[in-house]
C-alpha positions as CSV (number, residue, x, y, z in Angstrom):
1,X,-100.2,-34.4,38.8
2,X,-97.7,-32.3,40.6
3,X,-95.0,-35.5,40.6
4,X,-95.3,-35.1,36.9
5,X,-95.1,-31.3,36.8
6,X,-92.3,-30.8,38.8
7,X,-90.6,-34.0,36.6
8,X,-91.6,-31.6,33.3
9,X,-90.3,-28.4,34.9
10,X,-86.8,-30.5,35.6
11,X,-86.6,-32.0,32.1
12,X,-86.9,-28.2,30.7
13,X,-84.0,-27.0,32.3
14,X,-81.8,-29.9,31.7
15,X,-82.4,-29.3,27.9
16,X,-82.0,-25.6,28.0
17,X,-78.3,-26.2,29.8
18,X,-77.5,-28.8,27.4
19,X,-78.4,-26.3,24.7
20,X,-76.8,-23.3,26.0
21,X,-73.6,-26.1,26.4
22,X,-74.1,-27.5,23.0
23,X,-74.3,-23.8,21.5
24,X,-70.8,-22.9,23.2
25,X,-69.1,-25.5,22.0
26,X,-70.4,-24.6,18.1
27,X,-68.8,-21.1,18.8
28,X,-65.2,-22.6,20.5
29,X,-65.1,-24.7,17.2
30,X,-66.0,-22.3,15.2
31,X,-63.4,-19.8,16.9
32,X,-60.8,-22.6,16.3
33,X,-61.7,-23.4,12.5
34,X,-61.2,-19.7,12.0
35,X,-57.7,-18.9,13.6
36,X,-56.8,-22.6,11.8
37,X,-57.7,-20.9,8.2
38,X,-55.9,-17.7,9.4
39,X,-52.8,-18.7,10.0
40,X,-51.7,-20.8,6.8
41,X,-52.8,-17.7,5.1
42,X,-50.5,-15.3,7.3
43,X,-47.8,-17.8,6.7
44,X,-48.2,-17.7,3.2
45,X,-48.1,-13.9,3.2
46,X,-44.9,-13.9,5.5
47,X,-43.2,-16.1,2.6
48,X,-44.1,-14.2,0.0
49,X,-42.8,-11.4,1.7
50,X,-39.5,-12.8,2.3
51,X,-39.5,-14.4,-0.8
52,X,-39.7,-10.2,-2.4
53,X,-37.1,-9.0,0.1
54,X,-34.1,-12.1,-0.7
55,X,-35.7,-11.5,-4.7
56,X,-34.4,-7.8,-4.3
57,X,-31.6,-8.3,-2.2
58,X,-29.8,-10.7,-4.3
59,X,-29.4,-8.9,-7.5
60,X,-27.3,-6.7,-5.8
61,X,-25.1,-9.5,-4.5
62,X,-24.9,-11.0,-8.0
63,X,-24.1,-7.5,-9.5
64,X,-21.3,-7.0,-7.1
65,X,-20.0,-10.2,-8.0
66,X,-20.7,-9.6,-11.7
67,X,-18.6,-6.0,-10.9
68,X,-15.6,-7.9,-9.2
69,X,-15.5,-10.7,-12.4
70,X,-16.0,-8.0,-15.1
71,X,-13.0,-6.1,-13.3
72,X,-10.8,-8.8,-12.9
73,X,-11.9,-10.3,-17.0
74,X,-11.0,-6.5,-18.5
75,X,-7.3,-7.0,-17.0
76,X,-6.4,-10.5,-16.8
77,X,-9.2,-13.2,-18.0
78,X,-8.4,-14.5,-21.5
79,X,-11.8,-16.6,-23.1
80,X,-11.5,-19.8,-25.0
81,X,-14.4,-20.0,-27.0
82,X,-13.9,-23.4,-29.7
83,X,-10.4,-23.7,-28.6
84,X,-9.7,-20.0,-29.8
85,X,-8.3,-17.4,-27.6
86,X,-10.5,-14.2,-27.2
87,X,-9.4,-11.1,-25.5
88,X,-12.1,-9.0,-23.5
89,X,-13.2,-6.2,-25.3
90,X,-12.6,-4.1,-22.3
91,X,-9.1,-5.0,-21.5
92,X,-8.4,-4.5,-25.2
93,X,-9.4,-1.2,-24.7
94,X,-8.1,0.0,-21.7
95,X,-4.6,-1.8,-23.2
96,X,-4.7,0.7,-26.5
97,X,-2.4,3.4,-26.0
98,X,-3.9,6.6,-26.8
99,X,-2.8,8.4,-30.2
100,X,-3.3,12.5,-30.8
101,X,-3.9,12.9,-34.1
102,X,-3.3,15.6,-36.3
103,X,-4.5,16.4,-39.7
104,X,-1.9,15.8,-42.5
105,X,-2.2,20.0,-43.2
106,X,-1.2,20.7,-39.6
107,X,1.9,18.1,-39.9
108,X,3.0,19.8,-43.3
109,X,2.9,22.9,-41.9
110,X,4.8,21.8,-39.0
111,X,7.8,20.3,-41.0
112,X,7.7,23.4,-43.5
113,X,8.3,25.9,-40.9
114,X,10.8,24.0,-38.9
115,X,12.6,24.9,-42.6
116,X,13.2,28.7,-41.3
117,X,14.3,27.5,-38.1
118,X,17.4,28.5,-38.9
119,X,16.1,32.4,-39.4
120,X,14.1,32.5,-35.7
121,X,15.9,35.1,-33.8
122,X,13.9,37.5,-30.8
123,X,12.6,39.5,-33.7
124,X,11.4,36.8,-36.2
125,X,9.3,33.4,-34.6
126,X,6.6,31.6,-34.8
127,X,4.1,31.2,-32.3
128,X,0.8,29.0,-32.7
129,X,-3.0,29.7,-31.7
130,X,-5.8,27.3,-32.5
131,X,-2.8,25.3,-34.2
132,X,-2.6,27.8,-37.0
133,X,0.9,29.2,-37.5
134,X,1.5,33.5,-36.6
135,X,5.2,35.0,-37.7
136,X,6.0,37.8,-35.5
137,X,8.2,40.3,-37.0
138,X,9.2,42.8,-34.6
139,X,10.5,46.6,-35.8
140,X,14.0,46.5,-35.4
141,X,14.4,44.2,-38.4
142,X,11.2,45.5,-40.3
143,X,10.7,48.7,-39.8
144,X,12.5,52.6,-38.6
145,X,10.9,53.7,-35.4
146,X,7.5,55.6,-36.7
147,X,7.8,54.6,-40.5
148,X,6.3,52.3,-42.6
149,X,9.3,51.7,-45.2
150,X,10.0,47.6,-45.3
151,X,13.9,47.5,-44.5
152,X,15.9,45.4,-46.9
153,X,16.7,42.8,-44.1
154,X,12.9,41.9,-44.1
155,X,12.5,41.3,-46.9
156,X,15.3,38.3,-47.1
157,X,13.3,37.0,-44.5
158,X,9.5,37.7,-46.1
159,X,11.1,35.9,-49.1
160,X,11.3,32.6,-46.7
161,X,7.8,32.5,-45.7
162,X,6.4,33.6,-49.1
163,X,8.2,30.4,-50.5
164,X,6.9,28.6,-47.4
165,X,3.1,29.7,-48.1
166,X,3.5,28.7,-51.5
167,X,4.4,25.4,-50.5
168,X,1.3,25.1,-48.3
169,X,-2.8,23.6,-49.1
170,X,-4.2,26.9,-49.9
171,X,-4.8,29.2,-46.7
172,X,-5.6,32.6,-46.0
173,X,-2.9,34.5,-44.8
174,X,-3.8,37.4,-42.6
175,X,-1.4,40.3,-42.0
176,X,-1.7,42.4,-39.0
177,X,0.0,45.7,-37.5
178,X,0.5,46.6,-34.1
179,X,2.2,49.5,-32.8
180,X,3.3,50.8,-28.8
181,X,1.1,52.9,-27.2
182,X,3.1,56.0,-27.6
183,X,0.6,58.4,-29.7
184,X,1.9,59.5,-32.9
185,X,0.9,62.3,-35.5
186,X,3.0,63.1,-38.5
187,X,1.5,63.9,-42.3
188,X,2.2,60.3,-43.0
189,X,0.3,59.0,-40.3
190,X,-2.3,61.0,-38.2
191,X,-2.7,58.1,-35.8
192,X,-1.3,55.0,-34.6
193,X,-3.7,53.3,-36.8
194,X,-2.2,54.8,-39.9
195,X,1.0,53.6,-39.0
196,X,-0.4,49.7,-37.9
197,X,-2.1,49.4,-41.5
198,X,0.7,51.0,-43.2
199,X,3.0,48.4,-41.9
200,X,0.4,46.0,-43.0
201,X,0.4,46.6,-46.5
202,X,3.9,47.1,-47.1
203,X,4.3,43.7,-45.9
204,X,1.4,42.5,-47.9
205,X,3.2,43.9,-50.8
206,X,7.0,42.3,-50.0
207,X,5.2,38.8,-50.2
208,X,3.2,39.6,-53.9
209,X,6.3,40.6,-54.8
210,X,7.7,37.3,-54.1
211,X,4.5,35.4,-55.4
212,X,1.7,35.3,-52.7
213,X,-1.8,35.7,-54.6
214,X,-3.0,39.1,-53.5
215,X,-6.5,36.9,-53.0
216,X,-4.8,35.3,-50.7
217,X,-3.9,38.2,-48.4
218,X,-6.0,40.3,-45.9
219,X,-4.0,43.2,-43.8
220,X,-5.7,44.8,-40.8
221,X,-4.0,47.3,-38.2
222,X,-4.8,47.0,-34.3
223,X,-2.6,49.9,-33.5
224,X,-1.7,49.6,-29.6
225,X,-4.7,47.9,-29.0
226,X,-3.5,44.1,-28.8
227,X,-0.1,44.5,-27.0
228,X,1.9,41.2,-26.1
229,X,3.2,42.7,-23.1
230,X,2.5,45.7,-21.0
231,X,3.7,49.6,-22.1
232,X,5.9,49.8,-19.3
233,X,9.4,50.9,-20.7
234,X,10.8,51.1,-23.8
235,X,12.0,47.5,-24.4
236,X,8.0,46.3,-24.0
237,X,7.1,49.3,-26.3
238,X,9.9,47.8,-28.7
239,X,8.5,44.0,-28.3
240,X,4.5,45.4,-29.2
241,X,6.0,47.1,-32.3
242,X,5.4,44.5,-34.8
243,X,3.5,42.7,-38.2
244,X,2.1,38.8,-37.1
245,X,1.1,36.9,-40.3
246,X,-0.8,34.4,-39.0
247,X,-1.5,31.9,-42.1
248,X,-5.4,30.3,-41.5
249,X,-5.6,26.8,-43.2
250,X,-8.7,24.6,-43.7
């Protein structure tokens, strides 16, 4: 009996090592099994990865190319598309030269008064804002220093532009005095305004006279408000005495 007991005791132990043996090597394959499903899958992750980046990456390759063909098709490349020659659209347009256009009202104006060319002296020109045409008239052939009687040798002149507004697409012809800064106060005129819109209208009547419509006209006086140059001495006072008719088209 105790041959067989100690045989039983033995037997016991050898099963429980080959158990405890058996039981590691279930956990060493089953470590194994897992870092084999593991990696395929961090593989395939890494290569979609790098798949995204070169995705992204290369569109900006393929633009700069794009850029350098586009460049060098809008200046030299010439497309045959059915045997037909095609231009680029691009190069066409960076070939067209650029053209200023003007309206056929600003042209007209501008060959009509190159007709008084011949009359433009330092006190009778023409000077342009916003492309609209202004005659300056300045005293010594307009008016006596502090009066507001036309002299004979404007009027000669006022003739010319009153054939030359006539000749025009209707406008609105806008007559405006200035004077110097110098104050003056007569019975005739109190002020320097006076004087301004005095000169005003009697050029607003020398061009009725010679057949502007009075609808036409509209005279204001600025009296030494809007000098052209500054009141320094007398030949700037002289160059701020004046009438602009500026004629205001469209």
């Amino acid at each position: 009996m105790r041959a067989g007991q100690g045989m039983t005791v033995e037997t016991d132990s050898f099963l429980w090592s080959l158990a405890d043996l058996m039981t590691l090597m279930l956990i060493f394959f089953i470590m194994l099994y897992a870092n084999a499903v593991q990696r395929p899958t961090q593989a395939v992750v890494q290569s979609a990865a790098t798949g995204t980046a070169e995705s992204e990456a290369k569109p900006a390759t393929d633009d700069r190319m794009d850029g350098v063909f586009s460049e060098n098709s809008a200046e030299m490349a010439v497309q045959k598309v059915d045997g037909i020659n095609v231009q680029p659209i691009e190069a066409s347009e960076q070939k067209a030269p650029r053209v200023e256009k003007h309206s056929p009202d600003e042209d007209l104006n501008h060959r009509l008064i190159d007709d008084l060319a011949d009359r433009f002296t330092e006190d009778f020109y023409v000077r342009w804002e916003d492309r609209q045409p202004v005659f300056v008239l300045g005293e010594r052939i307009t008016f006596n220093v502090g009066q507001a009687g036309l002299l004979d040798e404007a009027r000669g002149t006022l003739r010319r532009v009153a054939r030359l507004i006539s000749r025009m697409s209707v406008c609105q012809v806008v007559i405006t005095g200035h004077t110097d800064d110098l104050p003056i106060h007569t019975k005739a005129f109190p002020s320097n305004w006076e004087l301004s819109a005095g000169r005003a209208a009697s050029v607003a009547r020398a061009l009725i006279e010679s057949g502007v419509s009075p609808r036409q006209l509209v005279i204001q006086g600025q009296s030494q408000f809007k000098p052209l140059v500054n009141n320094t001495n007398d030949t700037d006072r002289r160059t701020n005495r004046r009438v602009e008719i500026s004629l205001i088209s469209g």
